[in-house]
N, C-alpha and C positions, 0 to 999 in steps of 0.2 A: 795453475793451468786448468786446474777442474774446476766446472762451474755444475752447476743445474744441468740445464743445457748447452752444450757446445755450440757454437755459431755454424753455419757451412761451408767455411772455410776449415776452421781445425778439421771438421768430419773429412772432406774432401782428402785432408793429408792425412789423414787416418787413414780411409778407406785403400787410399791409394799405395800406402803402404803395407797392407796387409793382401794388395793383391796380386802379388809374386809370389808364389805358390813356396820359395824358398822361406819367404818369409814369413809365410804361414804358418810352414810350418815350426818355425823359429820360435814364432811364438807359442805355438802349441805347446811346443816343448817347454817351454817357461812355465805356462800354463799348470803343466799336468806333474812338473818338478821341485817347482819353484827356482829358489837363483842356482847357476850354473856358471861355470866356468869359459871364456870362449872356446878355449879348445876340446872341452867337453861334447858342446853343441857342435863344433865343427865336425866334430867326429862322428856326433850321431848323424849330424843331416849329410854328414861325406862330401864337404866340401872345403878347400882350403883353408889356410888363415886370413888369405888377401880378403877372401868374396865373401869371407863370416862379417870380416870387417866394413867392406862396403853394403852389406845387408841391416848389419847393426848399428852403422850409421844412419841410415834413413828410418829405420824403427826408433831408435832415439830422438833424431829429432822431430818425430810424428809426437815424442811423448807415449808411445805406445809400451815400449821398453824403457829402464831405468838403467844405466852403467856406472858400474863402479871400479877405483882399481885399489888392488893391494898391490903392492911394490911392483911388478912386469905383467900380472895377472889382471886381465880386465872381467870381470862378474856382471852377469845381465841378470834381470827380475823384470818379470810380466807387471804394467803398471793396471792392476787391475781396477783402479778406482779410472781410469783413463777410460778403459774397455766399456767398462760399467757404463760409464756417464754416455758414451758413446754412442752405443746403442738404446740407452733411453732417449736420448735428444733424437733419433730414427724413429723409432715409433710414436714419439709428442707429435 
């Protein structure tokens, strides 16, 4: 999914996904933690199971976020080489 440059379409669902202030901050937290557990984040950003998981779906499939699961446990990580490329295709 990472190229050089992103086309304007990925960016568009980038952008668009990182501009729900929840989901900002979702990622920030990824960001500044690295991988986390959902109910970790849930807990920091104070918001359900349900709305982590409809937040982390659309950060998913922006490619923005990475999800994994161990057996009931689902694990998020900031896809930084996403972010990276992202915002250099912005400033090209």
């Amino acid at each position: 999914m990472v190229v050089e440059l992103l086309g304007s379409e990925q960016q568009a669902k980038i952008f668009s996904a990182l501009a729900d202030p929840v989901r900002l901050r979702f990622v920030r937290e990824l960001v500044a933690h690295g991988e986390r557990s959902g109910t970790a984040i849930a807990d920091k950003l104070g918001i359900s199971l349900a709305l982590l998981c409809h937040h982390s779906r659309i950060l998913v499939d922006s490619g923005v976020v990475a999800k994994r699961k161990d057996g009931q446990t689902a694990y998020f990580n900031a896809n930084r080489d996403v972010l990276k490329h992202c915002m250099k295709s912005l400033l090209a």
